[in-house]
C-alpha positions in Angstrom: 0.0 0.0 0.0 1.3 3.4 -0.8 2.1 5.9 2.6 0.1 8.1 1.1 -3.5 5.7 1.6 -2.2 4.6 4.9 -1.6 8.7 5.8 -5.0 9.1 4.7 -6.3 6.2 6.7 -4.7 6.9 10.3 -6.2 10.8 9.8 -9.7 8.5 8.9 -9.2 6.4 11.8 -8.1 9.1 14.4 -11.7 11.6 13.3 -14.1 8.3 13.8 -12.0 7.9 17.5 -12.9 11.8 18.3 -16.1 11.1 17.1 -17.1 8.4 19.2 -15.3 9.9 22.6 -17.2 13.3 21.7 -20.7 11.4 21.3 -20.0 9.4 24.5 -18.8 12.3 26.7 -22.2 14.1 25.5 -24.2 10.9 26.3 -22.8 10.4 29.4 -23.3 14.5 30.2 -27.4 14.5 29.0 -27.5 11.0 31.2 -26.3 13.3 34.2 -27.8 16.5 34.3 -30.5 15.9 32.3 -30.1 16.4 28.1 -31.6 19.6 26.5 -35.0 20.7 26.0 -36.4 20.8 22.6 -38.3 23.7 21.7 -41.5 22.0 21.2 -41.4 20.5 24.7 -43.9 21.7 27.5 -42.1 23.9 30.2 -42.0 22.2 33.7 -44.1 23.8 36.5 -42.2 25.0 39.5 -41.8 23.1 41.8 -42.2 26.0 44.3 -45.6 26.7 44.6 -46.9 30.5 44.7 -48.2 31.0 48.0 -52.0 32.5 46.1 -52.5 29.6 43.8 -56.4 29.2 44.0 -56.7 26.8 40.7 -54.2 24.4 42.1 -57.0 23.2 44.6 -59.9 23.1 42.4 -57.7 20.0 40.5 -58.4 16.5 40.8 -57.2 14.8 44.2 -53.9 12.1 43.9 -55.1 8.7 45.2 -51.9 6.4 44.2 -48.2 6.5 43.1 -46.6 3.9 41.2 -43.3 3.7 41.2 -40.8 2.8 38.0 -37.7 1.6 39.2 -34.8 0.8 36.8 -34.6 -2.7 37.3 -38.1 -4.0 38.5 -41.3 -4.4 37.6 -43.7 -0.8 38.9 -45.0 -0.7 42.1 -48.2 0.9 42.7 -48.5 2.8 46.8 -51.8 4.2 47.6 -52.1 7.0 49.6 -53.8 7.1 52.7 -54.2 9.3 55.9 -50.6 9.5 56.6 -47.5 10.1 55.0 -45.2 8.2 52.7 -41.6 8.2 53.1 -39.4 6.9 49.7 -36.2 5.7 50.0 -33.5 2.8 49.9 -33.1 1.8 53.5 -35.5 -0.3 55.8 -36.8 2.5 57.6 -39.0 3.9 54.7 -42.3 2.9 53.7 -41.6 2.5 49.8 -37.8 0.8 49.2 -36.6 1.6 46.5 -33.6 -0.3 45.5 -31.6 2.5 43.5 -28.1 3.7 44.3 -28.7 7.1 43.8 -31.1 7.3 46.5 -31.0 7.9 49.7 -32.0 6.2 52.9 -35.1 8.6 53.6 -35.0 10.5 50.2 -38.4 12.5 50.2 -41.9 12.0 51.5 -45.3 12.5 50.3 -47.6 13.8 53.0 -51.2 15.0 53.5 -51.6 18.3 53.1 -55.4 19.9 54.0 -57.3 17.6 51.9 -54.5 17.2 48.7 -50.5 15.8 48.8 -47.3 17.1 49.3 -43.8 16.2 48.5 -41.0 17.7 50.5 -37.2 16.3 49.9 -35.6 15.3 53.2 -32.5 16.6 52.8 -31.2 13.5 50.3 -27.7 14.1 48.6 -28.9 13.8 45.0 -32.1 15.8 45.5 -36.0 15.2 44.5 -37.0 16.0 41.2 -40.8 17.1 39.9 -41.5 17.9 37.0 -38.0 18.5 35.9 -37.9 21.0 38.8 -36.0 20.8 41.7 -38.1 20.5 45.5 -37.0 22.7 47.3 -39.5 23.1 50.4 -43.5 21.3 50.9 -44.9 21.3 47.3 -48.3 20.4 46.3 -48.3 17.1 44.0 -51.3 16.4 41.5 -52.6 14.0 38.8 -49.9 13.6 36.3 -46.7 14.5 38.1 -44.1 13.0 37.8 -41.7 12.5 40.6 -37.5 11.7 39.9 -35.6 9.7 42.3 -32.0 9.2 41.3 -33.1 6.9 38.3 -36.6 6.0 39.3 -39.7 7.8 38.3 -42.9 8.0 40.5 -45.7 8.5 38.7 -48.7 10.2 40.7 -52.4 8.8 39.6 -55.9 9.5 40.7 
């Protein structure tokens, strides 16, 4: 083979090699902090509630959540009079077998008639919405909750 092919071949070689690490290293990056949002896509609420949010009550009551975890099949959690508390370790109601959750991670709790979710204080925080909880917010139909890699759906 002439130098010149085999030149043209190592230069062929070495762009498909910064290819791949570029695409992998932008995987990897969407994978942790969440990829971008497409213009078409619906802006998530706050999770912060405004403190004069009349229409938020007048929505329908959640009656269950049912959790997708990454490696099992969903587990559906009805809630009752008292609080939930989500997490990996044996003192939570829901285990959730996820690394990237804590021990007591967050908790849904009654809240005058409707459901809260507050984060207690876990090291990769509570997600809803695509928003971060930051203090008590008010959950309804549809939300969707993120726990490290597991999604908790909430349902009527």
């Amino acid at each position: 083979m002439p130098i010149e092919l085999l030149t043209v071949l190592k230069f062929v070689l070495l762009a498909l090699l910064y290819l791949f690490v570029a695409r992998t290293v932008r995987s990897v990056s969407a994978e942790l902090y969440g990829g971008r949002r497409r213009k078409g896509s619906p802006t998530p609420r706050p999770a912060v509630a405004a403190p004069s949010e009349p229409a938020r009550r007048s929505r329908r009551i959640p009656r269950e959540l049912v959790v997708h975890t990454p490696s099992g099949a969903p587990k559906v959690v009805g809630l009752t009079g008292h609080g939930v508390v989500l997490g990996r370790g044996e003192s939570a109601h829901v285990h959730i077998d996820d690394v990237y959750i804590s021990d007591e991670h967050a908790e849904v709790m009654a809240d005058d008639g409707s459901w809260s979710i507050r984060d207690l204080g876990s090291t990769n925080g509570t997600m809803l919405n695509g928003a971060k909880v930051t203090r008590p917010t008010p959950l309804a139909v549809g939300d969707q909750i993120r726990l490290g890699k597991t999604m908790v759906e909430v349902r009527r």
